[in-house]
C-alpha positions as CSV (number, residue, x, y, z in Angstrom):
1,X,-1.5,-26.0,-18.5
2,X,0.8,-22.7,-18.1
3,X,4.2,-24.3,-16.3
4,X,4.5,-22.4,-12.7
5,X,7.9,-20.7,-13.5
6,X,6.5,-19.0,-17.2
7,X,3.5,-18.3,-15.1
8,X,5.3,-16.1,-12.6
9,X,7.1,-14.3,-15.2
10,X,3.5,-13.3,-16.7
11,X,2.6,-12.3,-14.0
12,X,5.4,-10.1,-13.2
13,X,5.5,-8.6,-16.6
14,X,1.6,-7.1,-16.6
15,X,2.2,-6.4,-13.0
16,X,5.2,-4.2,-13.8
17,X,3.8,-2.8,-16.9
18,X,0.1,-2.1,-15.9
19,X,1.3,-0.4,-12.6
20,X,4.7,1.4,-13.3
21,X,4.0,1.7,-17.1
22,X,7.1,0.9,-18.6
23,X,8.5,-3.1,-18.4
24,X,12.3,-3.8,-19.3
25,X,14.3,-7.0,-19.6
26,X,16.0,-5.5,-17.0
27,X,13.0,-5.8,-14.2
28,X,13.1,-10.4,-15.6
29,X,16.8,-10.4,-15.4
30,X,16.9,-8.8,-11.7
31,X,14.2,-11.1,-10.3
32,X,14.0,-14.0,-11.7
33,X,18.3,-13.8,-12.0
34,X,17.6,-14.6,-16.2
35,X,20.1,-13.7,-18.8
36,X,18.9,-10.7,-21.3
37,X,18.6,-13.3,-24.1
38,X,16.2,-15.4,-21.4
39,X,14.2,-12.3,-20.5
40,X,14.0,-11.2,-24.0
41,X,12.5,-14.4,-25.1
42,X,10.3,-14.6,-21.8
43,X,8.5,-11.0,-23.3
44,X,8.4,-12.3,-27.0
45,X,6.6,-16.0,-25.7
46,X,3.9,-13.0,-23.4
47,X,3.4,-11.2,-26.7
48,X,2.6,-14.0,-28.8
49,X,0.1,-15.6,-26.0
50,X,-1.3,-12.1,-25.1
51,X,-1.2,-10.5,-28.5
52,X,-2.0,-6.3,-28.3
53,X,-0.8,-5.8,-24.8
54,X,2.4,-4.6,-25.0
55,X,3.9,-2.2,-27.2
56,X,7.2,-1.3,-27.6
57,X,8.4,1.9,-27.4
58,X,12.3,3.0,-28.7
59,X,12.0,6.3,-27.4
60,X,11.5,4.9,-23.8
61,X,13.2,1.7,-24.5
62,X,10.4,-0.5,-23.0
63,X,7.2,-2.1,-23.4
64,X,4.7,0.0,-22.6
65,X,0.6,-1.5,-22.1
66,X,-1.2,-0.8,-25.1
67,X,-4.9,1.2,-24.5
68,X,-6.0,-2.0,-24.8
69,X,-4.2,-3.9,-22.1
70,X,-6.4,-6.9,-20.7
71,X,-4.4,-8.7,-17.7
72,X,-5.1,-12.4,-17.9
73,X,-2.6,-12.9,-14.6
74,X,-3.3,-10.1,-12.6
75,X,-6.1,-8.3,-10.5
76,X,-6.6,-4.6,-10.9
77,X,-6.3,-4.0,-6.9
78,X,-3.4,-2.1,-6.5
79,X,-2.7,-3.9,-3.2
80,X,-1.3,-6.6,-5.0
81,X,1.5,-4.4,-7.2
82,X,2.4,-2.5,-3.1
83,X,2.2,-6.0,-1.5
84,X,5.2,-7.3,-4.4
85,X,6.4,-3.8,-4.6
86,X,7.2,-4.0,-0.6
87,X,8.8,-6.6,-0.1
88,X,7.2,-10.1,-2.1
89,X,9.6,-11.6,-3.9
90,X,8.1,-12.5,-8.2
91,X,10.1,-16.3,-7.0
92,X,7.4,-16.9,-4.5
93,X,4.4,-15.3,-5.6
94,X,2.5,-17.3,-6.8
95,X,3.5,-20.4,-4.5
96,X,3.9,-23.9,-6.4
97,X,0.5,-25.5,-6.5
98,X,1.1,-29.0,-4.9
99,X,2.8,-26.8,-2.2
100,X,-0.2,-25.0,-0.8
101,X,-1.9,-25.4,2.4
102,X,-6.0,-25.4,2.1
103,X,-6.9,-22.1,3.4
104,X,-9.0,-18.9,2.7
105,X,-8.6,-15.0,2.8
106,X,-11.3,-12.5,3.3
107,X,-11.0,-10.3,0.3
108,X,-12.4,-6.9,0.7
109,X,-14.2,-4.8,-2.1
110,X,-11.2,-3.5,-4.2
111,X,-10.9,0.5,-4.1
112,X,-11.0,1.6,-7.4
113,X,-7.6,2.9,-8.3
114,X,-6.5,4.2,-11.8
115,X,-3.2,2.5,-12.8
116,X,-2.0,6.1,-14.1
117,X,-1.9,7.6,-11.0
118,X,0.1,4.9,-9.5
119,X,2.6,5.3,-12.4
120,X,3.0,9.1,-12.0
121,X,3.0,8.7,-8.1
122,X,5.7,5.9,-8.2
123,X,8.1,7.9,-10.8
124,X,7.6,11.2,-8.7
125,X,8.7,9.2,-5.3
126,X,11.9,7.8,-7.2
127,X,12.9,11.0,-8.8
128,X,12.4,13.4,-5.6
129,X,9.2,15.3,-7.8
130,X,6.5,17.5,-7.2
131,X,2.9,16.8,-8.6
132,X,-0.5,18.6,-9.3
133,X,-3.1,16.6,-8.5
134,X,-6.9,16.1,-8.1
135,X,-8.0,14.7,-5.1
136,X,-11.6,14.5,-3.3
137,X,-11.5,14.0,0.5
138,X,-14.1,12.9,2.5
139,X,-13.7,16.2,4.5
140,X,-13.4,18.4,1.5
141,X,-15.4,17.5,-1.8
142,X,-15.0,20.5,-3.6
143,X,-11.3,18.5,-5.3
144,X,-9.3,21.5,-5.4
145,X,-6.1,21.0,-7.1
146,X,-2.6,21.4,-4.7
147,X,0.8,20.4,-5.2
148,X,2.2,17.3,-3.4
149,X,5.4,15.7,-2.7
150,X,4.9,12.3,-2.2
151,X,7.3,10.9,0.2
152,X,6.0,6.9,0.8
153,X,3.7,4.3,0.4
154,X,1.5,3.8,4.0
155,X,-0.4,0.2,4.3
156,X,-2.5,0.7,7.4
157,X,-4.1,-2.4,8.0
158,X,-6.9,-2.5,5.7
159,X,-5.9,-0.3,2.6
160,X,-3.1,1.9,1.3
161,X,-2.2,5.5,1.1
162,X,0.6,7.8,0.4
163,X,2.0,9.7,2.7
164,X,3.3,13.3,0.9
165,X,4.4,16.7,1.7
166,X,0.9,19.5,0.9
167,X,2.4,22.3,0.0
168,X,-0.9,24.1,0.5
169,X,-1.8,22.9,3.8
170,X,2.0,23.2,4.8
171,X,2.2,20.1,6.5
172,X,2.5,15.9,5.6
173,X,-0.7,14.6,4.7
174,X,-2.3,10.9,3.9
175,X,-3.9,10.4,0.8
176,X,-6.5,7.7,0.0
177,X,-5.4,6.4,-3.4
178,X,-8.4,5.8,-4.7
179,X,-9.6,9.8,-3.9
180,X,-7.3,11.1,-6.7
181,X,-9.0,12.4,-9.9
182,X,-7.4,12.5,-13.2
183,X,-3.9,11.9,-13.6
184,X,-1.3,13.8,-11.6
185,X,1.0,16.8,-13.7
186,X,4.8,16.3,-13.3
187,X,5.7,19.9,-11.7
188,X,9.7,19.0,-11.8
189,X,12.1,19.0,-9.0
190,X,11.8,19.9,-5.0
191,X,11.7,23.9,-4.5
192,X,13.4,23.5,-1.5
193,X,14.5,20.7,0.8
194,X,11.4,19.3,2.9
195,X,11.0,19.9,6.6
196,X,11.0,16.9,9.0
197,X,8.1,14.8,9.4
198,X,8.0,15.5,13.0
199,X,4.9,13.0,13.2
200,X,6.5,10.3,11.5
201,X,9.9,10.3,13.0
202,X,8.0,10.1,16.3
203,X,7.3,7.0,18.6
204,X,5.3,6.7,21.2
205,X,4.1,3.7,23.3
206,X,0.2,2.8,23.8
207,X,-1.2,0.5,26.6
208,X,-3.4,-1.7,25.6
209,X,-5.3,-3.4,28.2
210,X,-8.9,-5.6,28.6
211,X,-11.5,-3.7,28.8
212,X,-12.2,-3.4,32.9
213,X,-16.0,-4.1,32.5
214,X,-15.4,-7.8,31.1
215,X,-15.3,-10.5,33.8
216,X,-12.2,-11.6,35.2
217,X,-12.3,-14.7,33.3
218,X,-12.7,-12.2,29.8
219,X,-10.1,-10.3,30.6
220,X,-7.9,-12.8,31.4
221,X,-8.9,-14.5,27.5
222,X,-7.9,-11.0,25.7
223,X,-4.7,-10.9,28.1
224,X,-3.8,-14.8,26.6
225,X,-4.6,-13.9,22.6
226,X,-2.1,-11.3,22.8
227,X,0.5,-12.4,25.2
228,X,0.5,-9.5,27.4
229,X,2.4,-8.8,30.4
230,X,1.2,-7.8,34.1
231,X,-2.4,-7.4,31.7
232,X,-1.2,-4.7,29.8
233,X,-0.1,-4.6,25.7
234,X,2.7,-2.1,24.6
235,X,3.0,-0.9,21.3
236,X,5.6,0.8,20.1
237,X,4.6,2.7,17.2
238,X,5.0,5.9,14.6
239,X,2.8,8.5,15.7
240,X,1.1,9.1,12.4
241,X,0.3,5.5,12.6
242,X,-0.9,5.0,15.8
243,X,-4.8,6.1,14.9
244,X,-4.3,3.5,12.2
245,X,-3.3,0.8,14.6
246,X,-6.3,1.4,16.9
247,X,-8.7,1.7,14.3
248,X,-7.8,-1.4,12.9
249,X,-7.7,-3.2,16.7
250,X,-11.5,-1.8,17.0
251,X,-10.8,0.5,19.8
252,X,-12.2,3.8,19.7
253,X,-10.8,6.4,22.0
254,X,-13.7,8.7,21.5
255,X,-16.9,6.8,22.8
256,X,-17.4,3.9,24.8
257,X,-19.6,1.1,23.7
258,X,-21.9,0.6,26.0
259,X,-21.3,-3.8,25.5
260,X,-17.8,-3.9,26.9
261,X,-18.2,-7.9,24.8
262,X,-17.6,-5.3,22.1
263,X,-15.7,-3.1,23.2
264,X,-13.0,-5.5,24.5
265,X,-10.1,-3.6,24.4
266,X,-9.3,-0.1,25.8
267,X,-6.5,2.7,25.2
268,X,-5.1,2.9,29.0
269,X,-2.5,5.8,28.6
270,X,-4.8,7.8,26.4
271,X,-4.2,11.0,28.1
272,X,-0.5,10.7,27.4
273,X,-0.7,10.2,23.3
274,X,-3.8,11.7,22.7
275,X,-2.1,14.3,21.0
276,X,-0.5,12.2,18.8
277,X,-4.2,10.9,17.7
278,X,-6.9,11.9,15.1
């Protein structure tokens, strides 16, 4: 049985080089605090057990993953490369095995995401870059190509996106990562500096409260699960995330349901933000 520590350090390498494209002794040494000799050895032991993977590459001075890359330690969910990416430390992930609590996470139906795209996005966001792409909207399916500026990775609950500057809609924009076609073009550095993100750099407040149709007794169950005060919720939140936020608390500001059992929670300053909402 793989030892936990050599496991982690698998696991780290294909997640590094499936998702950025490019793994150096560099990214061992930095998390897992290994000499160069250590990390060096730590990628030869990967290579031997995982023969064809990686391939080395003097021009870029890394390992790159060969076109026939097959993780054995990783899922191809991108999540899990934003999750580390964001904040996980490679020490803790995965936890020691006699350490674990019995539990169980729903896992929703992976969106399909090509590890290309995630390696131009990532290197375009690091070096301040423009990028042609191909992406299909819900809204528009005709996939016309634009130029983006991609500023961050957005989780919003249930998935990621990237939040970027359009430079043909003239405005920040949230794209789906799974909506984008092909791999993105490299079209070099910012043509001029980019204007504030007027929706991101603003907060507002929304009031959540029980929905008023539920019995006393209802109400007063919703007000205990989330701890409010005088029977009311504040949330203090980006505006380009608050749709997020209450689409992922199931309340809908645009229809009723007609079982307030389902409907549970209302928005109760909804006239004050609603511009702020899609």
């Amino acid at each position: 049985m793989i030892k936990p520590e050599l496991y982690r350090r698998y696991w780290l390498t294909e997640l590094i080089c499936y998702w950025e494209g490019r793994l150096t002794t560099n990214h061992l040494q930095q998390f897992f605090g290994l000499s160069r000799q250590q990390a060096s050895k730590a990628i030869n032991q990967y290579q031997q057990e995982y023969a064809g993977n990686l391939i080395y590459s003097p021009s870029r001075k890394g390992y790159l993953p060969s076109e026939n890359f097959h993780p054995a330690h990783i899922s191809a969910d991108v999540t899990e490369y934003l999750n580390w990416m964001t904040g996980q430390s490679a020490r803790a992930m995965p936890a020691e095995p006699g350490y674990r609590l019995e539990h169980a996470i729903l896992a929703l139906p992976a969106r399909q995401v090509d590890p290309g795209v995630i390696q131009q996005l990532v290197r375009a966001l690091r070096n301040n870059e423009r990028l042609d792409v191909d992406y299909g909207a819900v809204s528009n399916t005709d996939r016309d190509g634009r130029i983006i500026v991609p500023v961050r990775f957005v989780n919003t609950g249930s998935r990621w996106h990237l939040r970027a500057w359009c430079e043909k809609a003239q405005d920040y924009r949230d794209f789906v990562l799974s909506r984008f076609h092909g791999t993105p073009v490299p079209e070099g550095k910012l043509l001029a500096p980019l204007p504030p993100d007027t929706r991101w750099n603003t907060h507002i407040t929304l009031t959540i409260k029980p929905d008023p149709r539920l019995s006393p007794e209802q109400q007063q169950a919703l007000i205990h699960d989330y701890a409010m005060e005088n029977g009311q919720l504040k949330i203090n939140v980006r505006a380009a995330l608050a749709g997020y936020l209450l689409r992922e608390m199931q309340i809908n500001t645009k229809w009723l349901d007609g079982n307030p059992a389902a409907q549970q929670l209302i928005l109760a300053n909804y006239d004050v933000v609603k511009e702020w909402l899609f």
